[in-house]
N, C-alpha and C positions, 0 to 999 in steps of 0.2 A: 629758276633755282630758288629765286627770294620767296616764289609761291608753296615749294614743295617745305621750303624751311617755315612759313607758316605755317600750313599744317602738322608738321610734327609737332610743332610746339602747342599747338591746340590738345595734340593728343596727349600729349605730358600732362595737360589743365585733366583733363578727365578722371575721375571717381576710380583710385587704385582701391586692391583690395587687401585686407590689413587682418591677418590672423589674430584673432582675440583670444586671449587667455582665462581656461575656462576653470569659474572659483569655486570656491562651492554651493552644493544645491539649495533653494530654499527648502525642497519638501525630500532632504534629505533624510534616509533609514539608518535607524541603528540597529546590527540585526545581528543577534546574538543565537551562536552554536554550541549547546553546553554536549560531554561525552555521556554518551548514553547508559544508565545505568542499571538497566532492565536484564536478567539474563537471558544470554544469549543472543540477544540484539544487536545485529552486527551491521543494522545500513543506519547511513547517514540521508540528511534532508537533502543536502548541496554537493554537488562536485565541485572541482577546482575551477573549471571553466566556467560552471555559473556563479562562483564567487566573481570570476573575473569580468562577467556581465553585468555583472551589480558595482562592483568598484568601479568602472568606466560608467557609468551611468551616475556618477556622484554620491553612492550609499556607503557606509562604511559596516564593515563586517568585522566579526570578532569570534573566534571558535577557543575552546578549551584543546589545549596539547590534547592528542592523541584520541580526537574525537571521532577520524574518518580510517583509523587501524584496522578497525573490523571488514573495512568493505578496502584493502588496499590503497587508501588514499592515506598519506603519509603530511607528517606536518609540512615538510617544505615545499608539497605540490600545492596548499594553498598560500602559504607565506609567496612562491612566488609569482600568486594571480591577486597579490594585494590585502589578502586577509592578514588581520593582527593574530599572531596565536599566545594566548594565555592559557599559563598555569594553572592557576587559580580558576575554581570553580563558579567560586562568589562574586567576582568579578564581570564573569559572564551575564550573571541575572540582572549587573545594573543596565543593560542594553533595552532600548524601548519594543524592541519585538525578538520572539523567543522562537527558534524553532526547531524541533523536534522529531524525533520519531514515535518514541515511548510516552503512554503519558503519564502528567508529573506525578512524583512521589510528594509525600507529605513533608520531606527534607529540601524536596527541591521547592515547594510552594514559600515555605517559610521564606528561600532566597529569595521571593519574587519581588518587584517593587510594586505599589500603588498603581495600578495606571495601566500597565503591561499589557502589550498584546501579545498572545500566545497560538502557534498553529502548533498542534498534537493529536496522534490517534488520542479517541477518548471513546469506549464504547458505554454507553450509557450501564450497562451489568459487571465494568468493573471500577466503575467510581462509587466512593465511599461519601456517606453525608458528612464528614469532617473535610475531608475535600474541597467538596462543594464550598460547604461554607467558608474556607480558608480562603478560596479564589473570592469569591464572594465579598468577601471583609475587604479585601483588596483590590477590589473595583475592577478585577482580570477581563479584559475582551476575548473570550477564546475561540479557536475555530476545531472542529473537529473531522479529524479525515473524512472519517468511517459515512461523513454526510456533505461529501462537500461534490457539485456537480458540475458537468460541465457545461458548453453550449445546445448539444444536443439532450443533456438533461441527464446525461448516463452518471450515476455513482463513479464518478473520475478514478481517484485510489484504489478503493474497491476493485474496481474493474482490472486496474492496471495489474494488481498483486495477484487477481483472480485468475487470469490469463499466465502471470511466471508460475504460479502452485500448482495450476494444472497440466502445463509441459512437465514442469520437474517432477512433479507424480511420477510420469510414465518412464522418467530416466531413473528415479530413484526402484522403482519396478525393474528396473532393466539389471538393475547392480545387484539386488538381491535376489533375481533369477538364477544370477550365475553361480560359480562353483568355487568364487573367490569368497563368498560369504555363505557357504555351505547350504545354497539353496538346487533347484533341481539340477543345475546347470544348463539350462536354457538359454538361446539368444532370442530375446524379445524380439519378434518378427516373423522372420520366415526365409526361405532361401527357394531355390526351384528342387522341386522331390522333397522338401520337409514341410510338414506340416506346421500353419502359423500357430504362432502365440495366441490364448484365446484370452480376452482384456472385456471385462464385466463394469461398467460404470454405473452408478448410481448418482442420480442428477444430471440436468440436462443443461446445468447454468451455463454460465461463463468459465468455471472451473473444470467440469463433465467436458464442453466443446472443447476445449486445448489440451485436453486430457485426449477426446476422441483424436483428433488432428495430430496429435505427436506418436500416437500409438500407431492409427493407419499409416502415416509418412515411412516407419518403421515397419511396415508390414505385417502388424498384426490385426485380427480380426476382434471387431470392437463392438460388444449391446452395451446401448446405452437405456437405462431406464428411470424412467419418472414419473410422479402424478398428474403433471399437467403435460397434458397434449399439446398447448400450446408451443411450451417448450420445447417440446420433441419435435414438432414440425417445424419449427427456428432452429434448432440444429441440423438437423435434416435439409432443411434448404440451405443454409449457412457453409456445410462439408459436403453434402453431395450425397448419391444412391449407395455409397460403400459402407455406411455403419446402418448396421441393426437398430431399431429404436422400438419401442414396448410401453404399455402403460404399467403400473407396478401391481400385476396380477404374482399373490403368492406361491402358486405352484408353477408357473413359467418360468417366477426369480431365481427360486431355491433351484430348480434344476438348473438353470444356465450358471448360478454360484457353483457349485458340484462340480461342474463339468470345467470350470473356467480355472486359468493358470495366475491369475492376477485379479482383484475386486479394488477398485477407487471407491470408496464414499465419500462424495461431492454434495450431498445433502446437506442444505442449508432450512433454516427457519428467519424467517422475520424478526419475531422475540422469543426470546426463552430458549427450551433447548429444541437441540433438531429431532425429529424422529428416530427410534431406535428399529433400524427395519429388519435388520438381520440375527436372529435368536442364533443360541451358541449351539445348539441341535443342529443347526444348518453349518455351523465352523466345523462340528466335528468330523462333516465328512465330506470338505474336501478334500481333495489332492494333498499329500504329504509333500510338505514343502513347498507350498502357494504360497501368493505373498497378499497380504490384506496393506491397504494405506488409506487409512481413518484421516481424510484430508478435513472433517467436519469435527472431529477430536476438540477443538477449541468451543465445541457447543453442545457438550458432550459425547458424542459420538456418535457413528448409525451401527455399529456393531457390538452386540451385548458381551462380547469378550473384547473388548476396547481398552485400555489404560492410557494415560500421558504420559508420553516418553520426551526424551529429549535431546537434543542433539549431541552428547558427549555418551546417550545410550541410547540411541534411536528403535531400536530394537526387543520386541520379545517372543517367544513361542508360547503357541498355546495350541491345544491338539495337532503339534506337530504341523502349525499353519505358522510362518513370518508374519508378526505384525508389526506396521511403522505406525508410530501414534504422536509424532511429534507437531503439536499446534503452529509453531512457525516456522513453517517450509521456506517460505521465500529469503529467510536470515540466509538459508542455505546458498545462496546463489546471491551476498549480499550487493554484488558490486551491479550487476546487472537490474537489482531492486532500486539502487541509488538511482542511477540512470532515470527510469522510469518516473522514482519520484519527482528527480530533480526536474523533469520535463514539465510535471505538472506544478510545482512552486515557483518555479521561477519567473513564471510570464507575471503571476498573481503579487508577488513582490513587486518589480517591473511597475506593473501596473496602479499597486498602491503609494507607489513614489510618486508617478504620473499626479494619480487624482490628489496627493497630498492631503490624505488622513483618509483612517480606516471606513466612518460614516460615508466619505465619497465612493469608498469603494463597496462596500453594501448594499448603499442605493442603487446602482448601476449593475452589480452583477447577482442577479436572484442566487445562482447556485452557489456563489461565498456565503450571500444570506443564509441561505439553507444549511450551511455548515455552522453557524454562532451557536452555540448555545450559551455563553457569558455575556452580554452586552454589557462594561462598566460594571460589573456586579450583578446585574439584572439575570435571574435564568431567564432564557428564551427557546429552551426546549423539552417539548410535549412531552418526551420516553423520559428525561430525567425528571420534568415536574411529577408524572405519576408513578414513578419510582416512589420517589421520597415527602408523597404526599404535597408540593410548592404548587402555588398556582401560577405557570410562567406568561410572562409580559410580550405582547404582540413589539416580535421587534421592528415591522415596519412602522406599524407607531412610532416605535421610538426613534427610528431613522427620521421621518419626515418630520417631527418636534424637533429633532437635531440640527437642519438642514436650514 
């Protein structure tokens, strides 16, 4: 007995274990969510749950009332994943990182502080040299979506938003078929004994495939057309032997437009504007009551009876054709956008608490690098230096001078 009561007490001597209380971080974020003030911009950077990823990880976050309205997220679904919400606008900008959808206005730059890091679309053709220099004077770190990549090297956002505009094409196609919006009344597809839907795409991108794949899912019959073959045979393997694909021979096009119940233009350019492929000679005779949707509209369009619409008028006719010309489709389907984003911000947050400053996180991830164009004031990108005449600063130089 006196042996078995030795060893208990031996075990009592042993290393218990002792729940530590956990303080705060040293390479804590301060991460500030101002309400977007862009029209018709209705997604946010963050959900509630990834607020709530970042509060449990020791960050602290801060949003403007009524910043996640547009995409259904409501103040109190982040008040209670830990987010502070303010009023106050100005208040939001004193936060050491900014993050966004829109990018800044010249009201909101003025907010900014000395020092800031900022993640925001920013497309090099619609920043203004006051801009620039604004961030500039204020030594702004900025990241830009429109170039930020990921492990496999794919345009991440890009891609993400490429993929919802091109399913939503074919839904929005689907609404103005019908007879609720005085279109032929068609159901996009097909049924057994009806003849399908005929769906004409131009571009073979990211936008063209999810356009093809939402149309065929839906049973309609889908040309896809392009100039690079490459592309065509990547979607072609990508969906499979059911859609048509063509190179952009003018007398092929024009008849398969004619004949077709729906045209996407998913025609993209690099810089400047996209091609204009489609002459209004060829709009005038299709089908009365086809529906056109200028998804490339934001780079001026591929169809010469084109205009910018907008979501409170998405809509207009012209030779008795529907045409949808509005540049940001995905606003349309904003909560499902947030999602998306939020999947791709959040690790990258995460991640720069981890490394404990932005420099660490630079060096280590090429495709954030590839999205800086501000370093501390510094441009460090190509399209904006030869925009506005600057000669920009290699910023891995300046990473490893940092370092």
């Amino acid at each position: 007995m006196s042996e078995f009561s030795n060893l208990a007490h031996q075990a009592l001597r042993q290393t218990q274990e002792v729940l530590q209380e956990i303080g705060t971080r040293k390479n804590q974020l301060f991460i500030g969510i101002p309400k977007e003030t862009s029209f018709q911009e209705n997604r946010i950077a963050l959900t509630p749950l990834s607020v709530a990823l970042l509060v449990e990880n020791g960050h602290r976050v801060i949003m403007e009332s009524g910043a996640g309205a547009a995409a259904n997220f409501l103040d109190h679904h982040y008040s209670e994943q830990g987010a502070e919400i303010i009023p106050d606008k100005k208040s939001i900008y004193k936060a050491d990182v900014i993050i966004k959808i829109s990018p800044p206005t010249m009201e909101e730059i003025d907010m900014m502080k000395n020092g800031q890091v900022l993640f925001s679309s920013q497309q090099p053709s619609y920043l203004s040299l006051e801009q620039l220099q604004a961030m500039m004077k204020k030594r702004i770190t900025a990241i830009s979506y429109e170039y930020l990549r990921d492990e496999g090297n794919i345009l991440t956002v890009v891609r993400a938003m490429s993929e919802i505009v091109g399913a939503t094409s074919i839904l929005i196609a689907a609404e103005y078929l019908s007879n609720v919006f005085d279109g032929k009344g068609l159901m996009l597809g097909g049924i057994t004994g009806v003849p399908p839907t005929e769906i004409v795409i131009l571009g073979a991108g990211t936008v063209g495939e999810y356009a093809a794949r939402t149309a065929l899912a839906l049973g309609a019959q889908v040309k896809v057309f392009d100039s690079s073959i490459y592309r065509l045979r990547r979607l072609q393997t990508n969906i499979g032997s059911l859609v048509f694909t063509s190179v952009i021979q003018p007398i092929v096009l024009r008849k398969a437009i004619i004949s077709s119940d729906v045209v996407i233009g998913a025609v993209r350019s690099v810089n400047g504007r996209c091609p204009c492929l489609i002459e209004e000679a060829t709009v005038e005779k299709m089908k009365p009551n086809s529906v056109i949707i200028d998804v490339s509209i934001d780079q001026g369009g591929c169809f010469e009876t084109s205009q910018i619409t907008n979501h409170l008028k998405p809509t207009f006719r012209k030779h008795d054709v529907i045409h949808y010309c509005v540049p940001n489709i995905a606003s349309r389907v904003a909560r499902t956008a947030t999602y998306a984003l939020t999947n791709i911000f959040t690790p990258i947050l995460l991640e720069m608490g981890e490394m404990g400053s932005m420099i660490n996180l630079i060096w280590n991830r090429p495709g954030i690098r590839n999205a800086v164009y501000l370093y501390q004031g510094a441009l460090t990108n190509k399209d904006i230096g030869e925009r506005f005449n600057i000669t920009p600063k290699d910023l891995e130089l300046i990473a490893f001078s940092h370092r």
